[in-house]
C-alpha positions as CSV (number, residue, x, y, z in Angstrom):
1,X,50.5,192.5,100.3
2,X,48.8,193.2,96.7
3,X,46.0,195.1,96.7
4,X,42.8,191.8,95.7
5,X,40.9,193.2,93.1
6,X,37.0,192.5,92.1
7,X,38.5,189.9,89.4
8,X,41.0,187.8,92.0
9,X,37.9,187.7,94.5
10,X,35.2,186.2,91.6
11,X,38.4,183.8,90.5
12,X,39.0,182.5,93.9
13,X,35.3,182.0,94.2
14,X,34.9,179.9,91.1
15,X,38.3,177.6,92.0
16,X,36.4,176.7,95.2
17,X,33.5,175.4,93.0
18,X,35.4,173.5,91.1
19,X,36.9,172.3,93.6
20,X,34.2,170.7,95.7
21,X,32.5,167.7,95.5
22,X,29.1,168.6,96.2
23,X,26.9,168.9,93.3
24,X,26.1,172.5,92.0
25,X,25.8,174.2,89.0
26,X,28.4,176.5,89.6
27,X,31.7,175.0,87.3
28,X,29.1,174.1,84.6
29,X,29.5,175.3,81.2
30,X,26.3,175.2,80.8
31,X,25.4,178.0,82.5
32,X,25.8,181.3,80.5
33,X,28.8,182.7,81.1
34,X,28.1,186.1,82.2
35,X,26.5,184.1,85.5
36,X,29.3,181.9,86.1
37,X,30.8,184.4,88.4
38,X,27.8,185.3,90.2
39,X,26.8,181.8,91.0
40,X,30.4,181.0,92.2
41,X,30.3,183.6,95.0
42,X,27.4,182.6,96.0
43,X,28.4,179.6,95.9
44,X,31.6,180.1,98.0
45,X,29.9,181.9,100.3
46,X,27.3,179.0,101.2
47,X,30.6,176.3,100.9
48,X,32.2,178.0,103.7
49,X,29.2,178.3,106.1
50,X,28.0,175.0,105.8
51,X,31.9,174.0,106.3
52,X,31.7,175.6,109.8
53,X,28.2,174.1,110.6
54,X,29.3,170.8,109.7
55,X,33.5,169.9,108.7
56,X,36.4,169.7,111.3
57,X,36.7,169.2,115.0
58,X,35.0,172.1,116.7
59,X,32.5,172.4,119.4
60,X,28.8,174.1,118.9
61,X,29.7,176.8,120.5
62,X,32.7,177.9,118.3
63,X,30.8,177.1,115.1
64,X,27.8,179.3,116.4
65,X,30.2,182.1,116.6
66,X,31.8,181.1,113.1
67,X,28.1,181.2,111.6
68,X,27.5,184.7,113.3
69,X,30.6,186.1,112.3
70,X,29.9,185.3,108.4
71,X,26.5,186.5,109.0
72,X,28.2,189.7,109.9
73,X,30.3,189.8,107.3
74,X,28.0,189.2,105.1
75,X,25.8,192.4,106.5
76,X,29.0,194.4,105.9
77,X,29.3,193.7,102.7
78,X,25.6,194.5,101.8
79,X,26.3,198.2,103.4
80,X,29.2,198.6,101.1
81,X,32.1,198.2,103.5
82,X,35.0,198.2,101.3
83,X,37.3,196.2,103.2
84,X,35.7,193.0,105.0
85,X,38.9,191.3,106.9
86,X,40.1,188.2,105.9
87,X,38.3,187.0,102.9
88,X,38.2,187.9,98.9
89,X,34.3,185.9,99.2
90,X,32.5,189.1,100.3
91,X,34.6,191.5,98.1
92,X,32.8,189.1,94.8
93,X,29.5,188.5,96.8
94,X,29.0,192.3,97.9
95,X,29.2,192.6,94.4
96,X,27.2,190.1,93.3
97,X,24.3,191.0,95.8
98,X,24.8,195.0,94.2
99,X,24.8,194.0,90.1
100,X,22.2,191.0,90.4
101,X,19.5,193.1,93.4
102,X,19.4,189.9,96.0
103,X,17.3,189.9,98.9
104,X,20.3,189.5,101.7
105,X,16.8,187.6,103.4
106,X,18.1,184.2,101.3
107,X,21.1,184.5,102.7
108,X,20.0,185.0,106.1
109,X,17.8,182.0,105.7
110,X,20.8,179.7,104.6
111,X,22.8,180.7,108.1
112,X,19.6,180.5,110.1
113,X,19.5,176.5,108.2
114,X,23.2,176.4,108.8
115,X,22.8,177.4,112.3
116,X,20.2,174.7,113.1
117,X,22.5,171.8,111.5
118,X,24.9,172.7,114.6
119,X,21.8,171.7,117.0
120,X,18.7,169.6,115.3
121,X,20.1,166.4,114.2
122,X,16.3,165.1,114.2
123,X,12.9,166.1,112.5
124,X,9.6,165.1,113.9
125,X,7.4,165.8,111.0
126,X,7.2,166.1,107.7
127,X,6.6,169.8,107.8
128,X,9.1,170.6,110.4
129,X,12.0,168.7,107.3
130,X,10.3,171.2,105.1
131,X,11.0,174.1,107.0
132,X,13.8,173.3,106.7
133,X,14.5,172.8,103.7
134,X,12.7,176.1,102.8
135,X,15.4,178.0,104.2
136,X,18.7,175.7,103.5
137,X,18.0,174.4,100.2
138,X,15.1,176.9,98.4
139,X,16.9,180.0,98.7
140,X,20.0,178.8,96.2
141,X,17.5,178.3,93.4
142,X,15.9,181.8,94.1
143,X,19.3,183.2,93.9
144,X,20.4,181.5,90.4
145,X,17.1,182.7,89.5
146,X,17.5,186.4,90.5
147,X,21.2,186.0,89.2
148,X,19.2,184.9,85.9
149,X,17.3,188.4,85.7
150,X,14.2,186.5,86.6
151,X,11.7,187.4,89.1
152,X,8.6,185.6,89.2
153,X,6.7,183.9,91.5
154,X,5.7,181.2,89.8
155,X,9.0,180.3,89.2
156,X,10.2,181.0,92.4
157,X,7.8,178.4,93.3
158,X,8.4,175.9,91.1
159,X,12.0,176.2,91.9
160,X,11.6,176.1,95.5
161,X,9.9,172.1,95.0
162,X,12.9,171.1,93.0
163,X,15.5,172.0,95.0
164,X,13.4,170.5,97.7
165,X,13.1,167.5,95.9
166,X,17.2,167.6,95.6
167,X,18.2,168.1,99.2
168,X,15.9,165.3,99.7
169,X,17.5,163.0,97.5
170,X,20.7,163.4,99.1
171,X,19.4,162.7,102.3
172,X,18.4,159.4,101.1
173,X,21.3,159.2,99.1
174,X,23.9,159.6,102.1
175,X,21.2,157.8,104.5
176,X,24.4,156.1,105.9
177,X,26.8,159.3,105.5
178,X,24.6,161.5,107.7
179,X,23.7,158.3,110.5
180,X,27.7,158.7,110.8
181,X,27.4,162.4,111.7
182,X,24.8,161.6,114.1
183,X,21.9,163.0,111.5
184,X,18.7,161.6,110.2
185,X,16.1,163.2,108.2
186,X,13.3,160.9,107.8
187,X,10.9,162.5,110.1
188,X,10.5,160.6,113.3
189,X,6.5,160.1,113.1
190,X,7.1,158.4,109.8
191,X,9.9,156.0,111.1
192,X,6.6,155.0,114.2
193,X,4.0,154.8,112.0
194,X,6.2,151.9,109.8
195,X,8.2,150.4,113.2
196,X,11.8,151.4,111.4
197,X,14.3,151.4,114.8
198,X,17.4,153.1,114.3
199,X,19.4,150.8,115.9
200,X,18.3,148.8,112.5
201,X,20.5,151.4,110.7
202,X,23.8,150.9,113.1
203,X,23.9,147.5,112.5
204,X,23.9,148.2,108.3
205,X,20.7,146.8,107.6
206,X,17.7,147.9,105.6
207,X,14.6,146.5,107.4
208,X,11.4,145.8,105.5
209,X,10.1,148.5,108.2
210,X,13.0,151.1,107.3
211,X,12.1,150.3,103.4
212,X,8.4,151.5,103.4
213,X,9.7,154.5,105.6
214,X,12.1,155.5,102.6
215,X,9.5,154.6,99.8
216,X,7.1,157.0,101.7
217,X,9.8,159.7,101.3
218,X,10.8,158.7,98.2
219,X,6.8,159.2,96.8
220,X,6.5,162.4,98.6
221,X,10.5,163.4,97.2
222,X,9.4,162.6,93.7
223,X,5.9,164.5,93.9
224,X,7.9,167.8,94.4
225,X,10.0,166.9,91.1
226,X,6.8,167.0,89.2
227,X,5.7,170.3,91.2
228,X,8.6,172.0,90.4
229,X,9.1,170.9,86.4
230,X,7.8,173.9,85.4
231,X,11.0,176.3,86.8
232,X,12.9,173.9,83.4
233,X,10.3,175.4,80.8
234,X,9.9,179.1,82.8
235,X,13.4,180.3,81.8
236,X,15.3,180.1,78.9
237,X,18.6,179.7,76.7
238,X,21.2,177.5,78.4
239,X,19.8,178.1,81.6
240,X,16.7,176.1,80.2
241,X,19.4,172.8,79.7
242,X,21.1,173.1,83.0
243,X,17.8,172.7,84.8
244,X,16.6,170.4,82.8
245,X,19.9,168.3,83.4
246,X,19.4,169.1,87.2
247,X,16.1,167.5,87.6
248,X,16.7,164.5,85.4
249,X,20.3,164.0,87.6
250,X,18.4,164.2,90.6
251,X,14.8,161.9,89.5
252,X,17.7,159.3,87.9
253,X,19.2,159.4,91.5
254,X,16.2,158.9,93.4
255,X,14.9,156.2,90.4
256,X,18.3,154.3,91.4
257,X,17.9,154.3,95.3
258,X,14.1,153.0,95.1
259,X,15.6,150.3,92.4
260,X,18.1,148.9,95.2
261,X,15.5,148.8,97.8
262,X,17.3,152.1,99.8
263,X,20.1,149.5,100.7
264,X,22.7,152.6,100.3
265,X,24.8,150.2,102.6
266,X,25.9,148.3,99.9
267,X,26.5,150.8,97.3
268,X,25.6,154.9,97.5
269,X,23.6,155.5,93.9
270,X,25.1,158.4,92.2
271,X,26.0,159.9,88.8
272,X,29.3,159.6,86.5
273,X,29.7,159.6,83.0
274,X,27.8,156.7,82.1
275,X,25.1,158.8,82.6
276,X,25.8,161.7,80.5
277,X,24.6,160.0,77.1
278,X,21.3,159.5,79.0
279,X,20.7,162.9,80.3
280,X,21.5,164.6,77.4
281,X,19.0,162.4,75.6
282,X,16.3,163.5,78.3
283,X,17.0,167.1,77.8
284,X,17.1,167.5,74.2
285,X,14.0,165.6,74.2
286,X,12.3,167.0,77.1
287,X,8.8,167.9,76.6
288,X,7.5,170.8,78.8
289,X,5.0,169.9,81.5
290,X,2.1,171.3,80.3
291,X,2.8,169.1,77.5
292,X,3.9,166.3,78.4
């Protein structure tokens, strides 16, 4: 077959961002051009793990060894190996990893988070969520960033609270999406201390009890927003906009599901274009933290 070349591999990539449903900044033209490619291998590369963590009818055991095996691809790829079997992802990200100097550790962290969605479908505590989400949501930031030519740690810090703050608004967001997988994410100590029974959330209701339990997360959710505001003033050109566009998609988000009382039952809060007017009002008027 013909030879895939550096160029098919990045253009492959970027069709599978555009083609997905999950929110990233990967097809936006916001984001300078020359990082488009870049982000899009990541990006594919992360799509396709999480795919065998979490999509299609296999058991743990087989998407264990689907996890390991990208892991080793991905190792491959970092030593240089010029053919990886199978897959034009590695042939963009081993490239990406070499141009942009990424720690492979991020993406180590992201299968080690992939890994655990095959066997934890509970969290405890608070802090036991967030170690989690260190490691499946924090590292994409730290990427873009690195991608970005930044390397700071400040602004690895405030990015790692915002993207926080996003994976957590989609777990509140698909509350009901992720009960159907057999996942929950509010932290089992929180649901006692309030009396929220899951059995509350297989009969489609939104208890009083369950409502205080989401407000709590939805407090400690938009704390992190503010902790993390500063990664939108740290950086600049258009990556300044689509961060800023980022965080105000996600706070709007979060601003809706608190609005309905959490009851994602009767309708699952997200963005179209209604909301585009409105966001780019927030970022061309967006006054930096320190400032505001």
């Amino acid at each position: 077959g013909r030879v895939v070349t550096t160029a098919d591999a990045y253009a492959a990539c970027e069709r599978a961002a555009r083609g997905h449903y999950e929110n990233f900044p990967v097809a936006s033209l916001l984001l300078p051009a020359p990082m488009r490619p870049h982000v899009a291998a990541i990006y594919a590369f992360a799509r396709a793990a999480d795919d065998f963590a979490d999509e299609g009818e296999r058991s743990p055991d087989e998407r264990l060894r689907l996890l390991d095996d990208w892991g080793s691809r991905l190792h491959a790829c970092v030593a240089g190996a010029d053919r990886i079997p199978g897959d034009a992802v590695f042939l963009a990200l081993g490239e990406t990893i070499r141009q942009c100097a990424l720690p492979t550790g991020l993406f180590d962290d992201l299968l080690s988070a992939f890994r655990q969605d095959v066997a934890t479908t509970r969290y405890q505590t608070w802090a036991a969520l967030m170690d989690y989400c260190r490691r499946s949501a924090n590292p994409v930031g730290r990427l873009v960033l690195r991608v970005a030519g930044y390397s700071d740690p400040r602004l690895d810090a405030a990015s790692d609270a915002v993207c926080t703050a996003l994976q957590l608004t989609n777990f509140w967001q698909d509350l009901e999406r992720d009960w159907q997988k057999g996942r929950l994410y509010v932290p089992g100590d929180t649901l006692a201390r309030f009396g929220a029974d899951e059995r509350d959330l297989a009969a489609r209701r939104v208890t009083p009890a369950w409502r205080e339990a989401l407000r709590e997360m939805a407090a400690r959710t938009r704390a992190l927003y503010d902790e993390g505001r500063d990664v939108c003033d740290g950086v600049s050109g258009r990556l300044r906009y689509e961060l800023r566009f980022t965080w105000l998609g996600g706070r709007r988000i979060l601003d809706r599901l608190e609005h309905a009382g959490f009851d994602v039952f009767s309708a699952r809060p997200s963005l179209g274009t209604a909301d585009v007017a409105g966001l780019v009002w927030g970022a061309t008027t967006w006054r930096p933290a320190r400032a505001a």
